[in-house]
C-alpha positions in Angstrom: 134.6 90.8 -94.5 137.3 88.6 -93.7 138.2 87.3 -90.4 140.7 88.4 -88.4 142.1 85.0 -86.8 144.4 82.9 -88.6 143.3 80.0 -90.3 144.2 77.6 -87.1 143.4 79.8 -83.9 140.1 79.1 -82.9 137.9 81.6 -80.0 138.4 80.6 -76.6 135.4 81.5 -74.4 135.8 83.6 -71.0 136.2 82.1 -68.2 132.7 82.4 -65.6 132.3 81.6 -61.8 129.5 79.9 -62.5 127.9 76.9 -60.3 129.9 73.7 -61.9 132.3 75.6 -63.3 135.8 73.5 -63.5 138.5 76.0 -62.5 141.6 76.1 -60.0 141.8 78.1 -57.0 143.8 81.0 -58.1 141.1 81.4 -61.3 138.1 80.8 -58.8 139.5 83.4 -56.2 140.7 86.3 -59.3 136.7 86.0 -60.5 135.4 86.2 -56.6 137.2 88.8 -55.6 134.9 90.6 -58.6 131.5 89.6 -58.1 129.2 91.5 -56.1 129.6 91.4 -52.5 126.4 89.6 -52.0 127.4 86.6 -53.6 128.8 83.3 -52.6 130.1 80.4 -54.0 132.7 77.5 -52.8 135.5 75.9 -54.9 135.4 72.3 -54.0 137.3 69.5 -55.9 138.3 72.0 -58.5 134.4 72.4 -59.5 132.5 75.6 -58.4 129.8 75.4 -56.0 127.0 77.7 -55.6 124.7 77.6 -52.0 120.9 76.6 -51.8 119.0 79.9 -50.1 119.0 79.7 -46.6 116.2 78.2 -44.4 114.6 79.4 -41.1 116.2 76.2 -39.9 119.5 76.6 -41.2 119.4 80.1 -39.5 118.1 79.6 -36.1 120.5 76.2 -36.0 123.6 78.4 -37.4 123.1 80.7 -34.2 122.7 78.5 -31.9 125.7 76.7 -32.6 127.8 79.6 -32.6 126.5 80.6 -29.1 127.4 77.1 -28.0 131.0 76.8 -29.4 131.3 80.9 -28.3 131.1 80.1 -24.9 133.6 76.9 -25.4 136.1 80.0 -27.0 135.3 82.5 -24.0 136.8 79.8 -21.4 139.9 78.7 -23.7 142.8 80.9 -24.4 144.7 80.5 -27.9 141.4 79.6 -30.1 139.0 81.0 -32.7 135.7 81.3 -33.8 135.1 81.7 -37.0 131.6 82.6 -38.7 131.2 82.5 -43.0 135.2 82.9 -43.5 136.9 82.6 -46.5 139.8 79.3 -46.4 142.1 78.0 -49.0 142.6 74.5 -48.2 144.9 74.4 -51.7 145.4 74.5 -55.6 141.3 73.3 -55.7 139.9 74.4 -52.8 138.6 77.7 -51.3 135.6 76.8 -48.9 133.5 79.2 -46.7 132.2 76.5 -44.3 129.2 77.7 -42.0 131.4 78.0 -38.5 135.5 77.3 -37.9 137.3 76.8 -34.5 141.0 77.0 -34.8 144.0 76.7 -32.9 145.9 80.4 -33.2 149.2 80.7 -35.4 150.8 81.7 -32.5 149.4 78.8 -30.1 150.8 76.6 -32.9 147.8 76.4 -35.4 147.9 75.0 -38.8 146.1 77.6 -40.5 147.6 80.9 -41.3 146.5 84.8 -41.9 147.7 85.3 -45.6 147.5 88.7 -44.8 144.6 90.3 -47.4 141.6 89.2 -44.9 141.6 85.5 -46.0 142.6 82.3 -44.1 145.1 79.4 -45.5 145.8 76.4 -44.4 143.3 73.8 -42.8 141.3 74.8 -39.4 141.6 72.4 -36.9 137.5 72.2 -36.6 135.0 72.9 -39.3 131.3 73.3 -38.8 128.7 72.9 -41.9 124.9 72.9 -40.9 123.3 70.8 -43.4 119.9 70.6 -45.0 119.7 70.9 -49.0 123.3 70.5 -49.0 123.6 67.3 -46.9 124.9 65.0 -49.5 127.3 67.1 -50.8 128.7 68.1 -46.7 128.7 64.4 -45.9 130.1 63.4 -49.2 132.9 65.7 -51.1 132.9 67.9 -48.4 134.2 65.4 -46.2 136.6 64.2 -48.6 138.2 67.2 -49.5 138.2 68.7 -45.5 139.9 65.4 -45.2 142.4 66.0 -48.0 142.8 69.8 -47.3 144.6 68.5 -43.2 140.9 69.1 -41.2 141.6 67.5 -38.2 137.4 67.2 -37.3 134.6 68.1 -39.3 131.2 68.7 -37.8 127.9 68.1 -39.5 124.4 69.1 -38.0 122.3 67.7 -39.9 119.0 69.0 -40.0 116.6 66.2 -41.2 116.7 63.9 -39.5 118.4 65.8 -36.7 121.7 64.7 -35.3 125.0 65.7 -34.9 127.9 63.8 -36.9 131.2 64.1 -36.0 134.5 62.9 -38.0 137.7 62.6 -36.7 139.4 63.4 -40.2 142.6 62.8 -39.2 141.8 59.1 -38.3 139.4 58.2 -40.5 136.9 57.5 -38.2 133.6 58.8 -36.9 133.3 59.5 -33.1 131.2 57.5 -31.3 128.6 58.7 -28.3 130.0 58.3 -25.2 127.6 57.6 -21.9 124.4 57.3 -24.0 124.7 60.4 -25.7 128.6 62.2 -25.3 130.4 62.8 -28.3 133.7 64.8 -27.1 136.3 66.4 -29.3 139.3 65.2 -29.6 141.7 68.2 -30.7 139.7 70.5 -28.2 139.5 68.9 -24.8 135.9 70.1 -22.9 134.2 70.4 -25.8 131.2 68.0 -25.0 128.3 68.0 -27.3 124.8 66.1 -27.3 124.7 63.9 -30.4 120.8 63.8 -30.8 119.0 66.0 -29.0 119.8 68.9 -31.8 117.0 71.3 -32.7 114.6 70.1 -29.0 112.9 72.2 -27.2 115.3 73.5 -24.4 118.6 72.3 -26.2 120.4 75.2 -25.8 119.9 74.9 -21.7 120.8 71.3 -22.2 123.7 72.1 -24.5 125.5 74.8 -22.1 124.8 72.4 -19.3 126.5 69.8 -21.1 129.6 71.9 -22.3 129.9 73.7 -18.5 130.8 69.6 -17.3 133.6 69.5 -20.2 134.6 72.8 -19.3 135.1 71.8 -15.5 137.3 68.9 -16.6 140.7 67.8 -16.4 141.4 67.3 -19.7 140.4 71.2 -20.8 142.3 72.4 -17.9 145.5 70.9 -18.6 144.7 72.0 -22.4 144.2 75.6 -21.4 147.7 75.2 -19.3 149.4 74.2 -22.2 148.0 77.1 -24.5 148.9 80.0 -22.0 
């Protein structure tokens, strides 16, 4: 039986999402959108990226930062919470980081609602709670948040436990303030311990904490300008 291709055309393979896959973000997002609905991957860099299982730790921690920055969104007008959404940063990028706070389109945010349930455009915060994927958070993560126009990026780190905090948009790394402060730049009042992550009572501590950032001047003149 002879072949059917010419003696110069060759078989290209199909393309898979696949973990280390080398694809751009229109390819990546065409094969997600057809997977099953249990299953996740990143597009980071242009290479596909596919999650550890998720720990007890990596759990409990996820919560209890989203109580925390929930209660920093129920006292500030014109933001967002975001849990496990879907963001294209750009032609190599389409992250689903852990947590997101944004400033609204309307209030002037630089990420927009495309419209078919997925964000573009880079959040002003992003939130990754890292553990098995620590490296890669702290390392191309950071780098392409940085690229994609994240102003700050957010890393609890789970071993050893601490809290770090980039101001992306300056290249730098916030420092503790008072012993222990580290305070957000793009959202005035929102104060957070650096080390006492993942202690007994933190979440008392932690609300505590955010209540004085709430109370000061610099979120209320923040809230005035959002209304």
């Amino acid at each position: 039986m002879t072949s059917k291709r010419g003696p110069h055309q060759t078989k290209v393979a199909p393309i898979e999402l696949k973990s280390g896959a080398r694809l751009d973000q229109e390819q990546f997002h065409r094969l997600y959108e057809r997977m099953p609905a249990d299953y996740r991957a990143e597009l980071i860099g242009g290479v596909v990226h596919e999650p550890s299982p998720v720990s007890y730790s990596h759990g409990k921690t996820h919560v209890l930062m989203t109580k925390i920055l929930g209660a920093y969104e129920d006292e500030t007008p014109g933001i967002e919470l975001l849990d496990n959404t879907t963001v294209i940063l750009g032609d190599k990028d389409e992250v689903q980081p852990d947590l997101l706070l944004r400033v609204q389109p309307q209030f002037g945010g630089l990420s927009g609602d495309r419209g078919d349930g997925y964000i573009s455009g880079p959040p002003e915060l992003v939130i990754e709670i890292a553990l098995t994927s620590r490296s890669i958070d702290l390392g191309t993560k950071r780098k392409r948040y940085a690229k994609g126009g994240v102003a700050e990026y957010l890393v609890v780190c789970l071993q050893p436990a601490q809290i770090r905090w980039f101001d992306l948009a300056n290249d730098t790394e916030f420092a503790a303030k008072d012993g222990d402060v580290i305070k957000s730049r793009i959202f005035p009042g929102l104060w957070l311990s650096a080390t006492s992550i993942l202690q007994e009572g933190y979440y008392r501590s932690a609300i505590k904490l955010l209540k004085q950032g709430l109370k000061s001047d610099e979120h209320a003149n923040f809230v005035a300008r959002m209304k």
